[in-house]
C-alpha positions in Angstrom: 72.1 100.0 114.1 74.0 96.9 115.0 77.2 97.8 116.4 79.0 94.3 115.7 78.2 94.0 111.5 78.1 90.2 110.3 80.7 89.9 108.4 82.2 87.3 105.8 78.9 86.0 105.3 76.8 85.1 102.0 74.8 88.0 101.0 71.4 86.2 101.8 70.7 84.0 105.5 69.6 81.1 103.7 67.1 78.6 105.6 66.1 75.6 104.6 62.6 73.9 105.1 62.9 70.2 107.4 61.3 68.7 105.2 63.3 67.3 102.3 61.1 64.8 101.2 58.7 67.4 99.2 59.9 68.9 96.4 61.7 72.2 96.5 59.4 74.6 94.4 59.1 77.9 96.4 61.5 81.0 97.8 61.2 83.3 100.1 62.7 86.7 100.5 61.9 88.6 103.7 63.8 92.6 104.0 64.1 93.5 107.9 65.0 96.8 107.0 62.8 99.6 106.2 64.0 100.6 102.5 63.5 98.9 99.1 66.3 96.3 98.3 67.5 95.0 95.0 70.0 92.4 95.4 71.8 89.6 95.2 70.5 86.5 96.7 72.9 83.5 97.1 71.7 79.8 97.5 74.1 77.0 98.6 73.7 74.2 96.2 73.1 72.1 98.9 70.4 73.6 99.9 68.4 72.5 96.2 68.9 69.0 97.1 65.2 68.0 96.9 64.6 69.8 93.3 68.0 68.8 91.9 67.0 65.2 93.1 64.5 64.8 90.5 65.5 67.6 87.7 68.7 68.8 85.7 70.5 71.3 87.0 70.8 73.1 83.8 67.1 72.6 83.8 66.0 74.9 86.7 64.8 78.5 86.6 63.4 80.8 88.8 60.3 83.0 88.1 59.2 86.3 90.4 55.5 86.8 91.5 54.5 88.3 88.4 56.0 85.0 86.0 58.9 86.6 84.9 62.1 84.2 84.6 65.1 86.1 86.2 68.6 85.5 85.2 70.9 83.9 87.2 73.8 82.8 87.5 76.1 79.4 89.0 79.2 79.9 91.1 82.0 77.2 91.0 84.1 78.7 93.7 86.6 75.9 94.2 87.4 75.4 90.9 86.4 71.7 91.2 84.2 71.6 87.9 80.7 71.4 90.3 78.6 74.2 91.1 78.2 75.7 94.8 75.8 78.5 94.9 73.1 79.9 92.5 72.6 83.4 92.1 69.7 85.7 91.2 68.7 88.9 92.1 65.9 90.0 94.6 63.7 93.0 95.0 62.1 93.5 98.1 60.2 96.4 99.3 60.9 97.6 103.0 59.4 95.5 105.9 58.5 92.8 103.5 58.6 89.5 102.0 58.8 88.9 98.2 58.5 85.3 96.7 60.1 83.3 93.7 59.2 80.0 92.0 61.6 77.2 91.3 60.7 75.6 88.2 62.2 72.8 85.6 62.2 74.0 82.3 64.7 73.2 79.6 62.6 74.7 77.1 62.9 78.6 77.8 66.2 80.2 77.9 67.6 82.1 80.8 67.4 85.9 80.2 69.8 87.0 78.6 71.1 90.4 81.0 71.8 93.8 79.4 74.1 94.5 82.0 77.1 92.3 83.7 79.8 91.4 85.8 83.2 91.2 84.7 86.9 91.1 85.4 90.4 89.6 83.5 93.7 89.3 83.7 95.1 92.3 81.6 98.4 90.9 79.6 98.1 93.7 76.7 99.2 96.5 79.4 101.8 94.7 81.3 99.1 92.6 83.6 96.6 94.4 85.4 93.8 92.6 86.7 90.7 94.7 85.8 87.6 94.8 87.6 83.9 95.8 86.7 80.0 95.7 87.2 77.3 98.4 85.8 78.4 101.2 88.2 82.0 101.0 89.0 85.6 99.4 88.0 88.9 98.9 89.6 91.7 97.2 88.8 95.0 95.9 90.7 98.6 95.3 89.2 101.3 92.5 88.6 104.3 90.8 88.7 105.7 92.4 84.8 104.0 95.8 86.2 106.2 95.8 89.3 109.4 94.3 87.6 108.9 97.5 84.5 108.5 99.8 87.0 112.2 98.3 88.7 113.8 99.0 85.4 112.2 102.2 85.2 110.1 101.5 82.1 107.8 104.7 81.7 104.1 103.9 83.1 104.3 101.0 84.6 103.5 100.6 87.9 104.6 99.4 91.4 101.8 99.4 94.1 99.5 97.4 95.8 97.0 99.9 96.0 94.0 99.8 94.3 93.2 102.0 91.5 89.4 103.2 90.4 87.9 104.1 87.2 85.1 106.4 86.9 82.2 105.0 85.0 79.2 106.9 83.7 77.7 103.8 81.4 76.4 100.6 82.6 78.1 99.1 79.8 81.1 96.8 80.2 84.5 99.2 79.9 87.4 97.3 80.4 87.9 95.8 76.6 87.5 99.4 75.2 89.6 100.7 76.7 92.5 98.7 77.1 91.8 98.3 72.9 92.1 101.9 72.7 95.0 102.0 75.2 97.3 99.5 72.5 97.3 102.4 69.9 96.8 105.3 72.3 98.5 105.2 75.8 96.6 108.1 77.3 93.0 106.8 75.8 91.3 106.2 78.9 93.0 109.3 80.7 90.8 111.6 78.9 87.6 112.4 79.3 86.5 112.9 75.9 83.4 110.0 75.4 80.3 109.6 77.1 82.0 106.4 79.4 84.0 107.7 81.7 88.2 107.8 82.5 90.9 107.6 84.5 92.4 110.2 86.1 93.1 108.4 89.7 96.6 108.6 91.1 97.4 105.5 93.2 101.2 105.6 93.1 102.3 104.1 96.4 99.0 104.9 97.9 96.5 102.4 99.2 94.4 104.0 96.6 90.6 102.8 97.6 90.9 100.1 99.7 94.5 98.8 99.6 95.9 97.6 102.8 99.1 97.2 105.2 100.6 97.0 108.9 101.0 100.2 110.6 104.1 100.4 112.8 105.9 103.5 114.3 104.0 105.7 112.6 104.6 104.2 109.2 102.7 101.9 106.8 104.3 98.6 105.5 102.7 97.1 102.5 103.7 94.4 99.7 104.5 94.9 96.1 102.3 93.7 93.2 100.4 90.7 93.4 102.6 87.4 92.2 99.4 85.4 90.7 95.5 85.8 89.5 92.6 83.3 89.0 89.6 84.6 87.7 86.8 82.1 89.8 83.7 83.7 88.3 82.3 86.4 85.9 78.9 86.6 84.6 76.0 88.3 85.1 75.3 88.8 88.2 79.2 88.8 90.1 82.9 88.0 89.6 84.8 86.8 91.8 88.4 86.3 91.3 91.8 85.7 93.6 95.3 87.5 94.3 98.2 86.1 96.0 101.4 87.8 97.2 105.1 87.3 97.8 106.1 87.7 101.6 105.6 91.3 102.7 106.6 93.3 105.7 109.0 92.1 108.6 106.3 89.7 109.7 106.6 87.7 107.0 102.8 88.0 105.9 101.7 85.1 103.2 98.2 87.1 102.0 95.5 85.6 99.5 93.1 88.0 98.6 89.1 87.0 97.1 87.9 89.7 95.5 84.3 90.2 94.5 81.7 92.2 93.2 78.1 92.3 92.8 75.9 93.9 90.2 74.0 97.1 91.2 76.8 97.9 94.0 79.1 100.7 94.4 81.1 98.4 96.5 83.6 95.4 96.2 83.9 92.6 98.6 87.7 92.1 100.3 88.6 89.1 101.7 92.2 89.0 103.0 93.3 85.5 104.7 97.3 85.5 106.3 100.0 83.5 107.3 102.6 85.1 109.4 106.4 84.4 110.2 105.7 86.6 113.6 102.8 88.0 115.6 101.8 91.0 113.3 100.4 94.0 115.2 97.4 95.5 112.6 96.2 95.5 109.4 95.2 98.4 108.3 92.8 99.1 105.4 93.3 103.1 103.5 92.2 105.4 100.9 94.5 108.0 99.4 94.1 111.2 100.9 95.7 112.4 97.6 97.3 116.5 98.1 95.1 116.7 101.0 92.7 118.9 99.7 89.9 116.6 99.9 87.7 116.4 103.1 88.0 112.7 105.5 85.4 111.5 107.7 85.8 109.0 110.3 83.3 106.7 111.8 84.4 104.2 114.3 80.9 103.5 115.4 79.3 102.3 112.4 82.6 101.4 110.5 82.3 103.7 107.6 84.4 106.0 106.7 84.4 108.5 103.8 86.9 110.6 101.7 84.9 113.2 99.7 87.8 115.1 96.8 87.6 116.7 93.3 89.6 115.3 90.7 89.1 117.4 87.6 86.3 119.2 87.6 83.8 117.1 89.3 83.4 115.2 92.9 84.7 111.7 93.7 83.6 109.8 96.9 85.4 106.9 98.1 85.0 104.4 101.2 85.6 101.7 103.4 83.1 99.9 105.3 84.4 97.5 107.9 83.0 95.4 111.3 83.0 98.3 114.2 83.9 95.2 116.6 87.4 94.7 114.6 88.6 98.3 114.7 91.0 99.8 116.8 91.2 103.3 115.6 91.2 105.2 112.3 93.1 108.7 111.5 93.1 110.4 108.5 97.2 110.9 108.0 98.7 113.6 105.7 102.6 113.7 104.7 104.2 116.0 102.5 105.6 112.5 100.9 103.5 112.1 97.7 101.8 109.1 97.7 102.3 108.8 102.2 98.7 110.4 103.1 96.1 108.2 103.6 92.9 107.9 105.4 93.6 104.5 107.8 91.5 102.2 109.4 93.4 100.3 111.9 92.0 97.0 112.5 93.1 94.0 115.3 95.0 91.2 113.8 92.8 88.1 113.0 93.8 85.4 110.0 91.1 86.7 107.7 89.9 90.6 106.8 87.0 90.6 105.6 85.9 94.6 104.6 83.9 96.8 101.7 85.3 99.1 99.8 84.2 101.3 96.9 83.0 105.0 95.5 80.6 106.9 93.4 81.5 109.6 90.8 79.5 112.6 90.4 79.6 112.5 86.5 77.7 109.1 86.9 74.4 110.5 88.1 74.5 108.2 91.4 75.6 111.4 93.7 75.6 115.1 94.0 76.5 115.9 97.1 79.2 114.6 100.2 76.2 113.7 101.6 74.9 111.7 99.0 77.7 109.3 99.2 77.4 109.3 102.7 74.1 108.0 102.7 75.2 105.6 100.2 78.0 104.6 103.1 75.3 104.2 105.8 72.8 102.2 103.7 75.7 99.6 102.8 76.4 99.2 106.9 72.3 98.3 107.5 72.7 95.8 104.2 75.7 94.0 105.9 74.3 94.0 109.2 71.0 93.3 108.1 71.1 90.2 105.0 68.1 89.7 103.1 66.4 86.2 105.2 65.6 83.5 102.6 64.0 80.5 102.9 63.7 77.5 100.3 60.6 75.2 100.2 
């Protein structure tokens, strides 16, 4: 494998045909790698300058080799009311090349997808900010979360760490439960349906994927985020943004991008800083929890894995990360609760850009620690290793 992963870069290499002057009509999809693949492609809108020349936007649609339309989806992601990428979702065998027609048609709907994407701001518990796809869902708290949990309001919550839900539907969650939360506070802490629950501790954890600067042998970290903007959710991703007051004695200024992808076990992080001073780290973590789970570190490949039970089945959480931007991970147990974490050291750069996610037994996905690390290799060869499209 690729020791230095490309990170911070669309899901797809997108290349475009010189020749503008004939119409756009044709994509290609080519898979390097030797496995099946089933994701998301993403096309700059710029590159659809011939076919949008002569047909509506709203118009176009995109059909597989075997004349199926595929859903897709349009990404705003500057919030300037004009669309920048188009979405839709390839499958390519290994070692090969699918293909996909562009077509104008304002007479056949876009599919409508059984699945989705989604994530909101959370005001009816305090404000979370809620994350989901058809595998997996997170979610992150605020500013009335952290200033509760200062007056010592039971249940709230002051922690930048990330919190996990554990899924066994493709269905969207989030509404459910946070209606069933309003009459019942412990409603998605119970596993009693066929969905899933919650039973993650994040306290002042990283929980799966949080961050901070380590120093001295201890981590710094901010408080809740200040402010949320949901940027997309559909059917295929979400995409939203976090900001943050001033944390740690460098004086970091962090906005965090969010995003997720339908089909993965994993959410995109994309941390960019301003510092008052030089800062030494960031670090990314997972909770090590009591410590009764088992860590793996991977400095080479830049995955690393925290296999625990929680209840009475197995959880897997990770953290995938460019091997060129590490400079050492350690899995560190306190006897503070909340203190041990697995960490993942990385060198100081003005945006952190990393993967983070997990798979729950109960969900059918995984069985076995190895399972999940298979699942934690596999995402390294798809970061390293994009889908290569080409428009015609």
């Amino acid at each position: 494998m690729n020791k230095k992963l490309r990170f911070g870069v669309s899901c797809a290499i997108v290349c475009i045909a010189a020749n503008f002057m004939s119409a756009q009509t044709s994509i290609q999809v080519k898979n390097t790698l030797y496995f099946a693949r089933n994701e998301l492609v993403t096309i700059p809108v710029s590159h659809l300058k011939s076919f949008l020349g002569k047909n509506k936007e709203s118009d176009l649609r995109i059909k597989d080799a075997q004349n199926n339309y595929l859903v897709i989806q349009w990404i705003d992601n500057n919030g300037d009311g004009k669309n920048d990428e188009l979405l839709f979702r390839a499958k390519v065998t290994g070692k090969k090349t699918s293909f996909y027609t562009i077509v104008a048609d304002a007479k056949t709907p876009i599919p409508v997808s059984n699945v989705t994407t989604y994530s909101r701001l959370v005001p009816e518990r305090a404000d979370d900010y809620t994350w989901e796809n058809d595998k997996i869902a997170f979610r992150v708290y605020g500013p009335k979360g952290q200033q509760e949990a200062l007056e010592g309001v039971k249940g709230s919550t002051l922690s930048s760490g990330v919190d996990i839900w554990l899924k066994r539907t493709e269905k969207s969650i989030i509404n459910n439960w946070y209606k069933g939360y309003l009459t019942d506070p412990m409603y998605y802490h119970r596993d009693t349906r066929d969905e899933g629950y919650d039973p993650y501790q994040v306290g002042d954890s990283r929980g799966t994927g949080g961050i901070g600067i380590w120093k001295d042998g201890k981590l710094q970290v901010s408080q809740n985020f200040v402010t949320s903007k949901t940027i997309a959710e559909g059917p295929l991703r979400t995409v939203f943004e976090l900001t943050y007051h001033p944390w740690s004695e460098f004086g970091v200024r962090e906005t965090k991008r969010i995003s997720l992808d339908l089909g993965s076990n994993f959410s995109k992080f994309e941390s960019t800083f301003e510092v008052e001073k030089q800062v030494p780290n960031y670090t990314i973590g997972i909770t090590l929890h009591k410590n009764q789970g088992e860590a793996k570190l991977n400095d080479k490949d830049g995955y690393y894995l925290h296999w625990e039970k929680i209840d009475d089945a197995f959880v897997g959480e990770g953290i995938v990360v460019d091997p060129g931007i590490v400079e050492k991970s350690m899995a560190y147990r306190a006897e503070i609760p909340d203190q041990s974490n697995l960490l993942v050291i990385t060198k100081p750069q003005k945006k952190l850009t990393y993967y983070a996610g997990f798979a729950w037994q109960k969900s059918g996905q995984i069985q076995t620690q190895k399972d999940w690390e298979n699942m934690l290799q596999k995402q390294t060869r798809i970061i390293a290793n994009p889908l290569q499209v080409k428009v015609k």
